[in-house]
N, C-alpha and C positions, 0 to 999 in steps of 0.2 A: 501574630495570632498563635495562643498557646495549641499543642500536638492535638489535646482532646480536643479544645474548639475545632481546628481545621476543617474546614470543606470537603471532603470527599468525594470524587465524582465517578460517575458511570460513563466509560469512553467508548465510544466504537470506530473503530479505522477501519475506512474503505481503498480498497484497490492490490495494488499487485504487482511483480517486480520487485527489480532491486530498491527501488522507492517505497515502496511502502514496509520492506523490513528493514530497510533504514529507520523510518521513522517509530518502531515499534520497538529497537534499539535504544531510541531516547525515552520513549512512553514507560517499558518496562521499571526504571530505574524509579519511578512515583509509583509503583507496585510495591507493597505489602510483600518481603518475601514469603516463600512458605514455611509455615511455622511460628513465625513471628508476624501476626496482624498487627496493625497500626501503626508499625516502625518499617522502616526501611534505610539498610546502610547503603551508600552506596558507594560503589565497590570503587578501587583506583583505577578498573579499567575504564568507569566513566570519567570522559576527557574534562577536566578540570578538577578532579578530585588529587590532593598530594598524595605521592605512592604511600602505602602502605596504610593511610589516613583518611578511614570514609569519612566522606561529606556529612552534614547534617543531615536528621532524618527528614524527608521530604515524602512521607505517604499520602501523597492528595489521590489517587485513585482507588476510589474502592472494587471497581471492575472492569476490566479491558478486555474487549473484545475486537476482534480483526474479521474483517468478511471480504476473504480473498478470490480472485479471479480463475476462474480455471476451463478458462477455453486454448490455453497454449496447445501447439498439435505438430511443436519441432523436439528433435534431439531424443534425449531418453524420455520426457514427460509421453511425447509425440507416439513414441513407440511402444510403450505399455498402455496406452488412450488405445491404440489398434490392436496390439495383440491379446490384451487383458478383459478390452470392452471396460475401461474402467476409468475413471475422469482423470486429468493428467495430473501428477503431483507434486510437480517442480514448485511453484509458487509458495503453495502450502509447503514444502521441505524449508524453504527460505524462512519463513515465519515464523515457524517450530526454532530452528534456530537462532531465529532473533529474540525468540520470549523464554530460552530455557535459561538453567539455572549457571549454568558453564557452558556458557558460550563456546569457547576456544576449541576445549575438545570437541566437543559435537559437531562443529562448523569443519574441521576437519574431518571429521569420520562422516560426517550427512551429506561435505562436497567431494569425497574420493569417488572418482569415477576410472572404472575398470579399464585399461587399457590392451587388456587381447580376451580371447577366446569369447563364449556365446555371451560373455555380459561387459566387452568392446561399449562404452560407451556411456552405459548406464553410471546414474548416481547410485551409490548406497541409499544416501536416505529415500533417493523415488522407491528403490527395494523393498526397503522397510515398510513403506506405505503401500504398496503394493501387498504385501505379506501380510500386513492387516487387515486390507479390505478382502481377502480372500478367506480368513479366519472368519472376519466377525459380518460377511456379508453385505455390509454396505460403507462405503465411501467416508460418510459424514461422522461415523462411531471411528470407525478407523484413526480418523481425524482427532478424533478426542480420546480415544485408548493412550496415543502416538505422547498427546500433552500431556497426558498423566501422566506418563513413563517418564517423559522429558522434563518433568516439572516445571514446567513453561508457565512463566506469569499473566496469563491470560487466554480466552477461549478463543478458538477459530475455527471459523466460519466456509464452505466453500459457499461462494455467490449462490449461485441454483446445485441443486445434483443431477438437473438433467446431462444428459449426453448432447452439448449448447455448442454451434457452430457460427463464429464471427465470417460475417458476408458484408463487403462493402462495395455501395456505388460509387464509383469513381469520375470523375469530371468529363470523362469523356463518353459519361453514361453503363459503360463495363461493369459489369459485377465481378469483385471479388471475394471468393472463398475462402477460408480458413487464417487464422491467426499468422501464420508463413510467411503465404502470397501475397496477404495484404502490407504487411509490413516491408515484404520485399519490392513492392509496386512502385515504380516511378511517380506515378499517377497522381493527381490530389483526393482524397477520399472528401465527400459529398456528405454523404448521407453514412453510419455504422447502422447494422442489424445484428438480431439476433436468432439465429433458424434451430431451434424452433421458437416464435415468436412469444409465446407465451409460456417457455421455460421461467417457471419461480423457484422461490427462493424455501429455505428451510425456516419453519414458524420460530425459530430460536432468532433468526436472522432481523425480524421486525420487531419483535418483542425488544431487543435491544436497541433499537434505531428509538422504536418509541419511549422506551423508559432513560434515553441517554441523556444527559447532560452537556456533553460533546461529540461533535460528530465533524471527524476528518475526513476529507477525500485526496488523493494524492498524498506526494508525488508521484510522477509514473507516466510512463509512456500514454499521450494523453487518450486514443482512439482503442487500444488493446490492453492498458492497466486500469484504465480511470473510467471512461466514458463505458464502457463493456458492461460496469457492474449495473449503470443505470439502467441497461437494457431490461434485468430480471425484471417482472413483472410484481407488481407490486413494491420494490427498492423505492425509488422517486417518489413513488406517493407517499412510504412512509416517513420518509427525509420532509416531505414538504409541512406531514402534520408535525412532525417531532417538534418538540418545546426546548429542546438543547439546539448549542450554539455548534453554526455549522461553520466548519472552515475550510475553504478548497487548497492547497499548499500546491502554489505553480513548482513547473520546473524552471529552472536556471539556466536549463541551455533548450536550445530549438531541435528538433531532433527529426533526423532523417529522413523520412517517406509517412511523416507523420504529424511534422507541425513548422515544418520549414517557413521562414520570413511570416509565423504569426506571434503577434502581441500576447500582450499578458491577457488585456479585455478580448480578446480572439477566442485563447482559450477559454475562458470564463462563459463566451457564450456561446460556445459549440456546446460544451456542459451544458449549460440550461436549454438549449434550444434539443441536444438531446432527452433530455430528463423531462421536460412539458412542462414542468415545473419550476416554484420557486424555492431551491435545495439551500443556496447558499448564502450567508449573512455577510462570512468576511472571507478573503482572498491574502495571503500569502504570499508577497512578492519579494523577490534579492531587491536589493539597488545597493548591494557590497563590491567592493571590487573583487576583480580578476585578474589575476597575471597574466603579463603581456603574451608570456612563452605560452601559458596553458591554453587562451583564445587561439593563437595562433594553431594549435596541434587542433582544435575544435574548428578551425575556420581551415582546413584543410578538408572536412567532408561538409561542408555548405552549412557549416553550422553557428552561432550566434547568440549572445545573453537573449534571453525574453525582453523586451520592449518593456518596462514599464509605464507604459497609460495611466494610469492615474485614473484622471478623469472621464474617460469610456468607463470604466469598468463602475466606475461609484453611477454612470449613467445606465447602466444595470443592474442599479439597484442591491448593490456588491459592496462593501465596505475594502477598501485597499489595507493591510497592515505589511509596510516596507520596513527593512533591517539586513544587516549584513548575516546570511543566513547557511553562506558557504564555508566550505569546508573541502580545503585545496590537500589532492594526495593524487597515486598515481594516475586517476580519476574525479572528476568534481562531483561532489555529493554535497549534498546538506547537512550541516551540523545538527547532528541528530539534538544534542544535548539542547541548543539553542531552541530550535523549532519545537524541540517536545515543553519546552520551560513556555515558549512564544503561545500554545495554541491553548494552555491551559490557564494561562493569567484570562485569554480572551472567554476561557468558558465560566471565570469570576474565581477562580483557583487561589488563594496567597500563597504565594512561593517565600512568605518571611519565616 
């Protein structure tokens, strides 16, 4: 398909962690840079491209949006949430530097964190955000001053701007408080909540879900990245009417005090069965191989691939799309390039 024909589309990715600006990593590179609409080089730091030799141009998105998670309440985020009264900004720092223009430097100067006297701990970039929202008043401007300055390929989002605290029932009926505790809990979580229960979202936040083309959830810690944002009040519903193609992106490994010995269909319908709704079209699953040695380092803290079921999950009304999706380094991630090529052919994209 010639550059002018191409499809363009209207993206939004949901969730939070290092999974979701992973995957905004590979989205960015179908962005328009700034200055030059309609083309995009893309740079040799994207993996496959020969150094010094951008790739073809591949501008299939016309607008990307990200609607991040911001109920974290550890570390520096944690501690300017308390002392600032102000939503934590770790997640959001993560995403800013997955959509700017120069990555490298920024990733370095947004992750230096101070090592003595009264700012022990802190990120820069939480600072910076911190320092905006204190200029310009609110949170959500902050957010979008922060991407301007950064020239960041796309807008974001926090989930709600309420002051929103994650509380989970636990299997042995306990309630757990705070993004922390829960994640620190042996427990099985039951049921996720979100206090205050009726914490919504910013009207830029639906307006995109409704006008998208594609709509990502994951990857990401599935109870505190992924599942959280459904909580907002009104998110699910507008996932459910939306006319773009939805897709959940599992994670690869099973993960600690959070999804221990569940399938791929497990996860899929904790999602829906949180959400009330019907959010998702198609699901995202590895069936690539793992090195022996990296399982091994993984199955040292009770951990294991996700299960591909197949057929539970299509028994949910879920379409399965399976592929070698990994991306083996001193940590497993997903191949950003792959996953972000993967979810956009599915939204009717040509990547020719």
């Amino acid at each position: 398909m010639a550059g002018s024909d191409r499809k363009q589309l209207k993206v939004v990715a949901i969730g939070g962690g290092t999974g979701l600006s992973t995957l905004l990593r590979g989205l960015k590179h179908f962005v328009a840079a700034p200055g030059a609409p309609g083309a995009l080089e893309r740079r040799s730091s994207f993996r496959g491209s020969p150094p010094g030799q951008p790739a073809q141009s591949a501008s299939l998105i016309r607008e990307l949006s990200a609607v991040v998670t911001v109920t974290d309440d550890g570390g520096s985020s944690g501690r300017l949430r308390e002392d600032l009264n102000m939503l934590p900004p770790g997640d959001i720092r993560n995403c800013m530097v997955a959509l700017s223009e120069d990555e490298h430097l920024l990733s370095q100067l947004f992750k230096h964190r101070f090592s003595h006297g009264g700012l022990q701990g802190h990120n820069f970039g939480n600072l910076f955000l911190a320092a905006l929202t204190e200029i310009s008043g609110d949170f959500a401007q902050a957010v979008q001053t922060s991407s301007q300055i950064l020239a960041t390929r796309g807008r974001i989002y926090p989930s709600t701007t309420e002051n929103a605290t994650l509380a989970a029932q636990m299997d042995d009926g306990t309630i757990v408080r705070g993004e922390t505790r829960i994640s620190a809990s042996k427990r099985t979580i039951v049921e996720l909540m979100l206090e205050p229960a009726n914490a919504g979202p910013l009207p830029q936040t639906i307006e995109a879900i409704a006008g998208a083309d594609l709509i990502t959830l994951g990857p990401g810690s599935l109870y505190t990245s992924v599942i959280c944002n459904l909580l907002v009040k009104g998110v699910p519903e507008a996932m459910a009417r939306a006319a773009g193609t939805r897709v959940y992106v599992c994670n690869l490994m099973t993960q600690a005090n959070e999804s221990l010995g569940l399938t791929a269909s497990q996860h899929v319908e904790k999602i829906l069965n949180h959400a009330g709704e019907k959010i998702l079209d198609y699901a995202l699953i590895n069936t690539g191989p793992i090195q022996s040695i990296t399982l091994e380092q993984y199955a040292r803290e009770g951990q294991a691939p996700i299960e591909a079921d197949l057929s539970r999950i299509r028994a949910l009304g879920v379409e399965p799309i399976v592929g070698n999706f990994v991306h083996e380094g001193d940590v497993l991630r997903h191949d950003y390039e792959i996953v972000a090529a993967r979810v956009l052919e599915l939204a009717g994209a040509s990547l020719n």
